[in-house]
Structures are given as C-alpha cells and as structure tokens.
Z-matrix of the N, CA and C atoms (Angstrom, degrees):
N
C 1 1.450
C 2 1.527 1 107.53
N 3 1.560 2 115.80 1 128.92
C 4 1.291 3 112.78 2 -157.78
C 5 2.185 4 97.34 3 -100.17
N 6 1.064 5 97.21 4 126.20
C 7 1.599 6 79.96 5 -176.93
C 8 1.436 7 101.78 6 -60.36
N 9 1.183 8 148.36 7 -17.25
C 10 1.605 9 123.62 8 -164.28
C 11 1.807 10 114.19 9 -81.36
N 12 1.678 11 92.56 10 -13.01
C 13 1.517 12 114.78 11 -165.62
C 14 1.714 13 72.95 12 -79.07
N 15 1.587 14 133.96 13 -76.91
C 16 1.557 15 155.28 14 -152.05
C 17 1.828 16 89.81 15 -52.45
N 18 1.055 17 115.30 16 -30.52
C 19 2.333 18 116.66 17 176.25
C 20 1.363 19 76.97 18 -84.04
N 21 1.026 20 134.55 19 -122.71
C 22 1.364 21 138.76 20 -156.47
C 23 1.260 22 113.50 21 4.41
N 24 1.313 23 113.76 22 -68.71
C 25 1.632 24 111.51 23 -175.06
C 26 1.497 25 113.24 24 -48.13
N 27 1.336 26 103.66 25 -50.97
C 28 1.591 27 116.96 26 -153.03
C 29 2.086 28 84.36 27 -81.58
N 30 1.120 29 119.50 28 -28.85
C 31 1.698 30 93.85 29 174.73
C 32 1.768 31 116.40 30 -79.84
N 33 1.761 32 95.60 31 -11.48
C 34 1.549 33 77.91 32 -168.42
C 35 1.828 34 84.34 33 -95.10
N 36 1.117 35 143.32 34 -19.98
C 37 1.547 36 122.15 35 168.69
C 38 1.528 37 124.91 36 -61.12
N 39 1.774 38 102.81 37 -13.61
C 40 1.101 39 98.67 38 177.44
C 41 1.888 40 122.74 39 -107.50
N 42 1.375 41 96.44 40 11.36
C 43 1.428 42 118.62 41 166.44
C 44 1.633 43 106.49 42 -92.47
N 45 1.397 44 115.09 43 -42.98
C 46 1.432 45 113.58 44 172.01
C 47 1.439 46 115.77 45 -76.46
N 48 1.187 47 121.04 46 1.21
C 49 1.883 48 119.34 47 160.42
C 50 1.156 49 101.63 48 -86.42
N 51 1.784 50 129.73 49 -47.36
C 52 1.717 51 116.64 50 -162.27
C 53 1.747 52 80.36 51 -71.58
N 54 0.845 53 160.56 52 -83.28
C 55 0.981 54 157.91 53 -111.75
C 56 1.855 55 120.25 54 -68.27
N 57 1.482 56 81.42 55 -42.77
C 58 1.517 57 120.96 56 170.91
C 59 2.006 58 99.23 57 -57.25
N 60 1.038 59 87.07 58 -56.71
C 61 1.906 60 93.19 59 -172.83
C 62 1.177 61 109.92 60 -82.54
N 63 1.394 62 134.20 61 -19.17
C 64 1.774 63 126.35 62 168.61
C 65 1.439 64 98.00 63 -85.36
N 66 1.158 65 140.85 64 8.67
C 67 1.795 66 128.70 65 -179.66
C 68 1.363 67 97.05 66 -87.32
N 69 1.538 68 119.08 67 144.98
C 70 1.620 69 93.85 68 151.58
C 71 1.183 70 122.31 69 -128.54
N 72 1.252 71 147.33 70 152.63
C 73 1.476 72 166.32 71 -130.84
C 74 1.877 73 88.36 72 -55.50
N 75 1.358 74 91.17 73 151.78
C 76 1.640 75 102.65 74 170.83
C 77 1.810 76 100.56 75 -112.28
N 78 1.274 77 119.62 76 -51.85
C 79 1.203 78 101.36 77 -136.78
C 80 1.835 79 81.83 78 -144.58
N 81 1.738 80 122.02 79 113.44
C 82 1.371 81 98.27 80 160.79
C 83 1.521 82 113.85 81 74.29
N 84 0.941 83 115.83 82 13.27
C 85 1.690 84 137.99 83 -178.73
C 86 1.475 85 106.23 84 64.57
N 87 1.014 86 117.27 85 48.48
C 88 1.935 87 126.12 86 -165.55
C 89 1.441 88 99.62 87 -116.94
N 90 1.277 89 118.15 88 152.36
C 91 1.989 90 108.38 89 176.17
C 92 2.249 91 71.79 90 -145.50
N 93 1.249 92 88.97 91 -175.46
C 94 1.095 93 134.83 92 142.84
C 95 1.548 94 137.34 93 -36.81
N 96 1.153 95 151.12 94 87.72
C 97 1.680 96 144.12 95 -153.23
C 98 1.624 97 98.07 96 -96.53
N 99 1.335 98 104.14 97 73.35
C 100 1.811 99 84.47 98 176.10
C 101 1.559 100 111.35 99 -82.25
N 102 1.460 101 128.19 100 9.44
C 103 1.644 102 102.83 101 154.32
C 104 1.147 103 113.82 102 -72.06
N 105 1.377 104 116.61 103 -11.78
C 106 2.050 105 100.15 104 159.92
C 107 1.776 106 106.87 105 -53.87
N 108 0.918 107 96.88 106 -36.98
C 109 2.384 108 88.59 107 -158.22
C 110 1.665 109 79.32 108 -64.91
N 111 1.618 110 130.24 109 -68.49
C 112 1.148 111 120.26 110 173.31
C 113 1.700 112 140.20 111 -20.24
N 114 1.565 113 112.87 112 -50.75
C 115 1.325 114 131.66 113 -177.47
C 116 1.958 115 83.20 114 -80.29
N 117 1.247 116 136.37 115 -80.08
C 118 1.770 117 128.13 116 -172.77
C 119 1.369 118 108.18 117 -32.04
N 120 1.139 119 129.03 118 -28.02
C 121 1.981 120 126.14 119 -163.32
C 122 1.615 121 82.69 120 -91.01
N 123 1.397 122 132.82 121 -30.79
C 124 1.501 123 131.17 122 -141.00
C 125 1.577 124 80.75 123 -94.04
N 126 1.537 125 125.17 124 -55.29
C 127 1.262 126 137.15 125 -168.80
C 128 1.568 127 100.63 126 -57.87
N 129 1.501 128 134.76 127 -46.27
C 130 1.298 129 146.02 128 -141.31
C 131 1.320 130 101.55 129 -100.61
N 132 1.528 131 135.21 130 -43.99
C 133 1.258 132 151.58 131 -176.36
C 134 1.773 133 114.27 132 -83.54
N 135 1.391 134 103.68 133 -60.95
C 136 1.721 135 107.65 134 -164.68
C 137 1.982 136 86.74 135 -82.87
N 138 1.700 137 104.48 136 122.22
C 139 1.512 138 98.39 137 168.04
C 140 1.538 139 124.79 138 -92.12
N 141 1.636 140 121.15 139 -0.45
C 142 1.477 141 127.92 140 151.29
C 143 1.144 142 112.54 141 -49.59
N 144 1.375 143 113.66 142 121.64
C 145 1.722 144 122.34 143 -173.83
C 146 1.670 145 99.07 144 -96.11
N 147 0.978 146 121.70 145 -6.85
C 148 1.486 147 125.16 146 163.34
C 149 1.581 148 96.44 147 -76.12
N 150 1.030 149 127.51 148 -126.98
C 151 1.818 150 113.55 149 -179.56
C 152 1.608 151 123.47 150 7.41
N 153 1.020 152 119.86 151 -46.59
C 154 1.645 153 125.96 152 160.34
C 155 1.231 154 99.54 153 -18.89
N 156 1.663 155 99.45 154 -97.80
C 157 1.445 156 147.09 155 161.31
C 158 1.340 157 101.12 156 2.29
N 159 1.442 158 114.54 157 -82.63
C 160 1.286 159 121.33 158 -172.70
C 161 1.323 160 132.19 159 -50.08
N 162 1.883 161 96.88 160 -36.29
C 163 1.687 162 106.45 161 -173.34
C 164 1.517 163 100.25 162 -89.76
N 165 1.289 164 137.76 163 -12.24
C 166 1.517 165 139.55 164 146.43
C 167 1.560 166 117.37 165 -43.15
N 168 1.244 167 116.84 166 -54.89
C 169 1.263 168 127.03 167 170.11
C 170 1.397 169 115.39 168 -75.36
N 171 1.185 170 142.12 169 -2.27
C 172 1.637 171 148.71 170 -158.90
C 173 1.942 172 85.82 171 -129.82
N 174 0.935 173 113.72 172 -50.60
C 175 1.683 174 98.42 173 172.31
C 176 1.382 175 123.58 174 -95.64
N 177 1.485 176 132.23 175 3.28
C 178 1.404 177 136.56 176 134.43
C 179 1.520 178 115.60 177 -61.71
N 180 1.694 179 137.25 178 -12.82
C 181 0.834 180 121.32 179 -166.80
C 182 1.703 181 95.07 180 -109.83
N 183 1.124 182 109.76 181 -15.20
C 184 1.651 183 123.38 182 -166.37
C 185 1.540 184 109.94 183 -75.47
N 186 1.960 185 93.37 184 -65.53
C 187 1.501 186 107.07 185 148.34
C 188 1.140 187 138.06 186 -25.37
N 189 1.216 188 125.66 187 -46.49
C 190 1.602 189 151.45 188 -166.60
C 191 1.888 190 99.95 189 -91.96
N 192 0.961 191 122.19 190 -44.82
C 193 1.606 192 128.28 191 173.87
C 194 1.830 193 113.89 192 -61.18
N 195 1.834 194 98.55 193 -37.99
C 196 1.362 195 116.20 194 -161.33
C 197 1.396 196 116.78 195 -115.03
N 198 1.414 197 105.25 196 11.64
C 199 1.869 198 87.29 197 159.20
C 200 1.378 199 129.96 198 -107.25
N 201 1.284 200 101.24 199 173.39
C 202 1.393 201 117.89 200 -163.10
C 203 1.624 202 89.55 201 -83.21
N 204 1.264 203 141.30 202 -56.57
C 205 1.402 204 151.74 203 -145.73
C 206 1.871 205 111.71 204 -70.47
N 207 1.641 206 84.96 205 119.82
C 208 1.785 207 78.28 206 -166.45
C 209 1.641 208 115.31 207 -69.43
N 210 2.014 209 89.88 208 137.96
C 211 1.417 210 104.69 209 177.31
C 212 2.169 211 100.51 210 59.57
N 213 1.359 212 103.49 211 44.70
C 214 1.456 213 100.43 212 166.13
C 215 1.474 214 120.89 213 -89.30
N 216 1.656 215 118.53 214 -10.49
C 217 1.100 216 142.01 215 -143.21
C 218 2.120 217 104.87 216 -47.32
N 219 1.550 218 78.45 217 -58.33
C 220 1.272 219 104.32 218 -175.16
C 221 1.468 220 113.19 219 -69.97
N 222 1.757 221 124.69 220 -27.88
C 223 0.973 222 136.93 221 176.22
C 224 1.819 223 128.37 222 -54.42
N 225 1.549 224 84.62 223 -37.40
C 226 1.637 225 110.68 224 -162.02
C 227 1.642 226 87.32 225 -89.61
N 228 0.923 227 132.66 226 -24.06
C 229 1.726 228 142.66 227 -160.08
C 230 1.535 229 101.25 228 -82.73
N 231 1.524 230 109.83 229 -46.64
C 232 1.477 231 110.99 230 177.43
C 233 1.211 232 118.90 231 -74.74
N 234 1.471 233 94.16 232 -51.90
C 235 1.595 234 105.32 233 -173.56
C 236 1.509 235 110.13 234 -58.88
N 237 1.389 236 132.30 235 -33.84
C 238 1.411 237 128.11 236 171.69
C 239 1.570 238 115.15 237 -69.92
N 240 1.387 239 110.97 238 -32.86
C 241 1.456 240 117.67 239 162.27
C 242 1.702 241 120.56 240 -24.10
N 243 1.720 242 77.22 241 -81.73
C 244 1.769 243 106.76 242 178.69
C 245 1.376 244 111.40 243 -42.48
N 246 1.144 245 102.14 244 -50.43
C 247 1.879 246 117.34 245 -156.58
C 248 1.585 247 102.70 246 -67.40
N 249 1.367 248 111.54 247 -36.87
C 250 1.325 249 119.44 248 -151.42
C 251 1.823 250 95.31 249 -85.32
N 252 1.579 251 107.65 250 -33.27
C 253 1.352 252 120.13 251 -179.29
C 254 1.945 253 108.85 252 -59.32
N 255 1.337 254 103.71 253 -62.04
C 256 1.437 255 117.35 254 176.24
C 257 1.483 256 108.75 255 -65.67
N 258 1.465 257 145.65 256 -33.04
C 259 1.560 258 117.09 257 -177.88
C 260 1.931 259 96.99 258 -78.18
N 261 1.107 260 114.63 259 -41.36
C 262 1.446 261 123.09 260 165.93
C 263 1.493 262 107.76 261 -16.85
N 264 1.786 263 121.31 262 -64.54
C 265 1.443 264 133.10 263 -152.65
C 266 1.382 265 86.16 264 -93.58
N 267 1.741 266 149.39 265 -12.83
C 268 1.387 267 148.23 266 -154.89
C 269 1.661 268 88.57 267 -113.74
N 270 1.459 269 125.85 268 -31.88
C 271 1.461 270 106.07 269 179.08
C 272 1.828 271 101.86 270 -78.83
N 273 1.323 272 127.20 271 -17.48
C 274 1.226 273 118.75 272 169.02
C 275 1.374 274 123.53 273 -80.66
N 276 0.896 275 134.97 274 19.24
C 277 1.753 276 129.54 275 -167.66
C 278 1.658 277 102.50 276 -164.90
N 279 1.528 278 144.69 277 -10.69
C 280 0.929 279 126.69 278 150.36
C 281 1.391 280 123.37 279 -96.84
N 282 1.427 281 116.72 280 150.55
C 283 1.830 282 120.03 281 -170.70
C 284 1.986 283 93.10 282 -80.95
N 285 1.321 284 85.49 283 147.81
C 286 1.647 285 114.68 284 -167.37
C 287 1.940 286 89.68 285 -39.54
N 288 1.246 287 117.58 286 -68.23
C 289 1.528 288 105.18 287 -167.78
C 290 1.350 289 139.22 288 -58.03
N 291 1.739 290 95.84 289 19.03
C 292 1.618 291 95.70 290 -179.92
C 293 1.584 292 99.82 291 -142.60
N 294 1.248 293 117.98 292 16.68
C 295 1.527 294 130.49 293 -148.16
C 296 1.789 295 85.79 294 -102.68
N 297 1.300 296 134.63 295 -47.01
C 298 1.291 297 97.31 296 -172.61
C 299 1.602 298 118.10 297 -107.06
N 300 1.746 299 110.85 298 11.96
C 301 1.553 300 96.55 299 160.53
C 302 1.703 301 95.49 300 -82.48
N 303 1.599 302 103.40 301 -43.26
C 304 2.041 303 67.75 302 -166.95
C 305 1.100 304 117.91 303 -79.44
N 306 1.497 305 145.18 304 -27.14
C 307 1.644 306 117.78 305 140.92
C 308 1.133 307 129.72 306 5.48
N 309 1.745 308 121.20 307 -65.57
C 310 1.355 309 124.28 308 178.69
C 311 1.389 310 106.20 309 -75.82
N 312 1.188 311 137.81 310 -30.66
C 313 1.557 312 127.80 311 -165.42
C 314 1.757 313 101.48 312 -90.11
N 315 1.504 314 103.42 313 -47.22
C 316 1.492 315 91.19 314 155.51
C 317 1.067 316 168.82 315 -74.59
N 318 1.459 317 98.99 316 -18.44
C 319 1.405 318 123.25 317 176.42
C 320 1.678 319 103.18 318 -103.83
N 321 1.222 320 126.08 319 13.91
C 322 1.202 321 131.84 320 169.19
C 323 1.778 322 106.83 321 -100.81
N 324 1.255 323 96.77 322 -36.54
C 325 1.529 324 96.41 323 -168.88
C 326 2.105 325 101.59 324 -80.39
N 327 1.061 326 94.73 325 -35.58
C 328 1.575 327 102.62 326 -175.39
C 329 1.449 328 117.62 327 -51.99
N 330 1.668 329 103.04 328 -54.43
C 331 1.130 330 108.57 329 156.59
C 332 1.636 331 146.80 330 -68.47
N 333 1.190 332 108.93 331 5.59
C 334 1.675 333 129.68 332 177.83
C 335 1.290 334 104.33 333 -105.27
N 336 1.539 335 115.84 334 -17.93
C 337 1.687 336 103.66 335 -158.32
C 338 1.571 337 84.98 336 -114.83
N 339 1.318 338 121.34 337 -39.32
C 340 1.792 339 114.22 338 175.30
C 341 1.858 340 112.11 339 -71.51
N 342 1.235 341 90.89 340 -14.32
C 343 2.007 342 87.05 341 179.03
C 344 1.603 343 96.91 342 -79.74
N 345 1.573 344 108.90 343 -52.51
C 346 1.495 345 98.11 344 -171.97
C 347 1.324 346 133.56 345 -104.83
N 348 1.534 347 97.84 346 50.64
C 349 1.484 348 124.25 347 -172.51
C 350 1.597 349 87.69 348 -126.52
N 351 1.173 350 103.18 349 -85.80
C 352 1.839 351 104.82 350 164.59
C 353 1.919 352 122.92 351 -10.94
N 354 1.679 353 85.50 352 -50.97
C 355 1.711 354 99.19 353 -163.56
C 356 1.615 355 96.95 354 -62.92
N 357 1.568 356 111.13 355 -52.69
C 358 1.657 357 123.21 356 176.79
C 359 1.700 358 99.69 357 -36.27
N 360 1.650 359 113.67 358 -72.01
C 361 1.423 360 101.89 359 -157.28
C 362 1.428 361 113.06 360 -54.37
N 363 1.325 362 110.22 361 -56.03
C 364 1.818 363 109.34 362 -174.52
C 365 1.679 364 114.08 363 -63.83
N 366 1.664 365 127.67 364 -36.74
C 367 1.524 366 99.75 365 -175.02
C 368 1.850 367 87.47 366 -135.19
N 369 0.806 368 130.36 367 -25.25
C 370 1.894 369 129.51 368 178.20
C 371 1.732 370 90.60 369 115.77
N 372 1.527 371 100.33 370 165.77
C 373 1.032 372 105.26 371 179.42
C 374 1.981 373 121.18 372 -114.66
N 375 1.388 374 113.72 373 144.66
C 376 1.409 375 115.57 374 174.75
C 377 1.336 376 116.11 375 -10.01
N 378 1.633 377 119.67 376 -66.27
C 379 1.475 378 140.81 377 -139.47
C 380 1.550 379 86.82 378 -160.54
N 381 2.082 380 109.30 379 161.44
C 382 1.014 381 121.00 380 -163.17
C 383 1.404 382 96.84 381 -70.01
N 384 2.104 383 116.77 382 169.87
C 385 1.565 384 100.22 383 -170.60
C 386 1.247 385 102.87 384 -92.70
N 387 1.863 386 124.35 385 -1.61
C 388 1.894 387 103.41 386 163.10
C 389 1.362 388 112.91 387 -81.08
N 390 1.347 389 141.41 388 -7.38
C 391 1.053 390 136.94 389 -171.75
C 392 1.848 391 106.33 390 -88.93
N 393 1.639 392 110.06 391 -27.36
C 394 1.307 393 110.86 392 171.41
C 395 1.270 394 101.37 393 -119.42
N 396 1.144 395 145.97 394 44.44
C 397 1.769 396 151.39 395 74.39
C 398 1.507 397 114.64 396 -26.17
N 399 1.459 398 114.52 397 -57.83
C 400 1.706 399 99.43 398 -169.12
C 401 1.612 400 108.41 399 -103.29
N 402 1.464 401 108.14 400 10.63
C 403 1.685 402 88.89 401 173.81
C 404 1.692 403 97.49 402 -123.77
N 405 1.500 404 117.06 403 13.77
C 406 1.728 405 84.40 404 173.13
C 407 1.873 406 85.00 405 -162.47
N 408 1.324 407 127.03 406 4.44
C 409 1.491 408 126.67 407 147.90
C 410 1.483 409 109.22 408 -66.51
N 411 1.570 410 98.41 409 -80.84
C 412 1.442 411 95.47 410 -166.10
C 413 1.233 412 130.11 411 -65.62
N 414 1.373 413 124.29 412 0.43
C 415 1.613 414 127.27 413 176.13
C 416 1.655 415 98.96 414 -85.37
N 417 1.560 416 102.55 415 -37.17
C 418 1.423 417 121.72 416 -178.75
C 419 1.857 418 104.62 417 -43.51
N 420 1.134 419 104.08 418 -77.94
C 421 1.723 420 117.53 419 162.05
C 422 1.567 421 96.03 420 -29.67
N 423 1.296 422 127.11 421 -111.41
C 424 1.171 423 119.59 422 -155.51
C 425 1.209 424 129.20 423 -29.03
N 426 1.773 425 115.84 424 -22.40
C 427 1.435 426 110.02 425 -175.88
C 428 1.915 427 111.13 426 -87.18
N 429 1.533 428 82.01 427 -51.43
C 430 1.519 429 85.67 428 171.64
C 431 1.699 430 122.33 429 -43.93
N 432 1.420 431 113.10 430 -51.20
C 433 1.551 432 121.68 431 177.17
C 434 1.780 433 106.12 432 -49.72
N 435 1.665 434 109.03 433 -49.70
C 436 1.608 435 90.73 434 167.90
C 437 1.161 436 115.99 435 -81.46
N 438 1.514 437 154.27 436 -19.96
C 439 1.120 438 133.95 437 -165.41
C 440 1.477 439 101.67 438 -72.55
N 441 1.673 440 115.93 439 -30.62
C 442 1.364 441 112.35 440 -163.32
C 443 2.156 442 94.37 441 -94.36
N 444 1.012 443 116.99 442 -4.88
C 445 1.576 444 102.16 443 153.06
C 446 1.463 445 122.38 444 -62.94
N 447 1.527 446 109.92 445 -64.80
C 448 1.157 447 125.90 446 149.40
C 449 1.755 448 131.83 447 -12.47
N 450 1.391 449 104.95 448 -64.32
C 451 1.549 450 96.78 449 -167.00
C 452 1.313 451 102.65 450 -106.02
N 453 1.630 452 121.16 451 -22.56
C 454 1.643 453 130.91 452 177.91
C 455 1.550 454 108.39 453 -20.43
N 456 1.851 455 101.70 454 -65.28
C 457 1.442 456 117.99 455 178.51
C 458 1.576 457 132.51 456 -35.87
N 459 1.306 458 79.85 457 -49.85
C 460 1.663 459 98.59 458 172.77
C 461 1.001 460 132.42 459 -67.55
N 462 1.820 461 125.43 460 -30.26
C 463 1.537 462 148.12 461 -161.27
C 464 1.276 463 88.57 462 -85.53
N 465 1.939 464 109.88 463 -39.71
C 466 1.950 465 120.45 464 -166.12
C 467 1.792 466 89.11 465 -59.86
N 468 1.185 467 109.26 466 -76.06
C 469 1.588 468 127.14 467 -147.34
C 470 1.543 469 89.09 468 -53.94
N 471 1.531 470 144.24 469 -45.15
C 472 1.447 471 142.43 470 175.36
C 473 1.135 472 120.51 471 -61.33
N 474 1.874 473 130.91 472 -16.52
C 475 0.869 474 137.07 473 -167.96
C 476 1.522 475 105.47 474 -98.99
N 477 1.320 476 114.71 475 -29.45
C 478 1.409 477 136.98 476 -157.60
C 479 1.754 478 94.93 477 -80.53
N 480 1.192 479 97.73 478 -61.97
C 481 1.725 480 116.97 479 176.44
C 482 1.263 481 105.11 480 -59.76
N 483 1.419 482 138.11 481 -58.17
C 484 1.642 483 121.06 482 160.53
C 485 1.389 484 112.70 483 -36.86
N 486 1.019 485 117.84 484 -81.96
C 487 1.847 486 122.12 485 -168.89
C 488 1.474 487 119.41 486 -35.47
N 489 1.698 488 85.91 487 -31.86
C 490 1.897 489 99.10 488 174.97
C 491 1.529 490 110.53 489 -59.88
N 492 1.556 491 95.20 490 -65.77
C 493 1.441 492 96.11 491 -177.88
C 494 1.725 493 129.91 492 -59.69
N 495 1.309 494 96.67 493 -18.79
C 496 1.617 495 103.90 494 -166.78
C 497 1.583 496 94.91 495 -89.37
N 498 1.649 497 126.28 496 -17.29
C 499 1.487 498 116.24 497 165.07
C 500 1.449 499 108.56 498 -73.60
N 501 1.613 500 123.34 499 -40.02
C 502 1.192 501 115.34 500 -165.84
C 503 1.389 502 110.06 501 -98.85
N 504 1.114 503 101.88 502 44.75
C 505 1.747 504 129.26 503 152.26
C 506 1.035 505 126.63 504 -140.91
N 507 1.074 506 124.73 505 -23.89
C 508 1.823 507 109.67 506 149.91
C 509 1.400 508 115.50 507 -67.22
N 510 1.737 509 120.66 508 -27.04
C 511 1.604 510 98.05 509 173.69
C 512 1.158 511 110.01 510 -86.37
N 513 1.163 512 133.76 511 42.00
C 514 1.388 513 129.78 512 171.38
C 515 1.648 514 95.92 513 -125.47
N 516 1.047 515 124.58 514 -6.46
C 517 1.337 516 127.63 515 160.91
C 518 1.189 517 107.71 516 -61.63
C-alpha cells in the first residue's frame, strides 16, 4: 500500500464530505451523497484493492457521522458497504469506455435504493420510497454521473503524474 495512493484517498473523501455538507437537502431532508463521485474516482483510479476497501469503509463511517437524514446512521454504513463492493466488481468486467457513465448510473442507483431500503427496515422512511426514488435518487444519478465525467479525468491525469513522479524517484534512489 503506497501512502501517496492512502493521501489521495483520504483527500478525495475529505473533499466529498465538504461537498457533502455545502449541498442542501432536495426533497424530505435528502440531498445528494457526492462522497460517492469521490469514493467511484477512488475505486476507478487507485488499483490497490486494499485502499478501495478502506476508503469504502472511511466514507461509510464519515457518511454515517454526517447526515442530515433521521436515524440514517446505519443506512449510510450499508449502503456504502454494498456500493463500494459492486462499483469494485463493475471496474472489473466493463471495458474502459463505458466504465465511468455506468459507474455513475450504477453505482448511484445501488446506493439510493440499498440506503432507502435499509433506511425503511431500521426506522421508516419520510415519504413513500418511489416518491424519494424519483425526487432525490434519480436527480442524485444524473448529477453524480456528470460530476464524475467531469472530475474522473482530472483525479486520472493527477494520479498518473503522481505515480510518474513517485517512479522517477525511486529510480533515482
């Protein structure tokens, strides 16, 4: 486990909390989870499946500290579980040119429909779960799917340029 891969993660989970905490609720006190687009670039970019792992569990626990949604605690814990398990098995089996819209469309929907399936069993939910399916999932998906077109590139080209530099400093060792 390379620590620069272990900064990376932990700055981009901690860009997807401020980010997470300046949104505000759409629907039913519900927003948007963009440390998912954060945790998918972390899953999609860093190829140590230990770091994965970890930053799945490091933004289920962040998540779980930081929502607004009553008694989500436990909700955000699974659902980052699950989510983090399935984009994991989706960077292995789809070819690179379709890998980060459906990432976002899938790993957006996975995680909206296991949080507020979860959220139902342990405390019930605000509003019915198609009505908070179509007013704060699926907008959820669409935003996340572009933010992570959007910033994917960028996380690639920063990651690329670390690894560069951090080889062409060990051969100078």
């Amino acid at each position: 486990m390379r620590v620069g891969d272990l900064v990376l993660a932990g700055l981009m989970v901690g860009l997807g909390l401020v980010l997470h905490g300046v949104f505000p609720g759409i629907f039913a006190g519900m927003k948007p989870d963009f440390s998912l687009i954060m945790l998918f670039i972390v899953i999609m970019v860093i190829p140590d499946n230990r770091v994965k792992v970890a930053t799945g569990l490091a933004t289920a626990v962040i998540t779980a500290l930081t929502t607004s949604f009553p008694n989500g605690q436990i909700a955000n814990i699974v659902d980052k579980i699950v989510t983090t398990a399935v984009v994991m098995g989706l960077t292995g089996i789809l070819p690179k040119q379709l890998l980060i819209p459906a990432v976002g469309v899938i790993g957006t929907l996975v995680s909206g429909t296991v949080f507020l399936g979860t959220a139902a069993m342990v405390s019930g939910l605000p509003a019915a779960f198609l009505s908070l399916m179509a007013a704060v999932v699926l907008p959820a998906t669409a935003i996340n799917t572009i933010g992570l077109l959007v910033l994917y590139p960028l996380a690639a080209k920063l990651y690329s340029m670390q690894s560069a530099h951090a080889l062409s400093a060990e051969k100078v060792r």
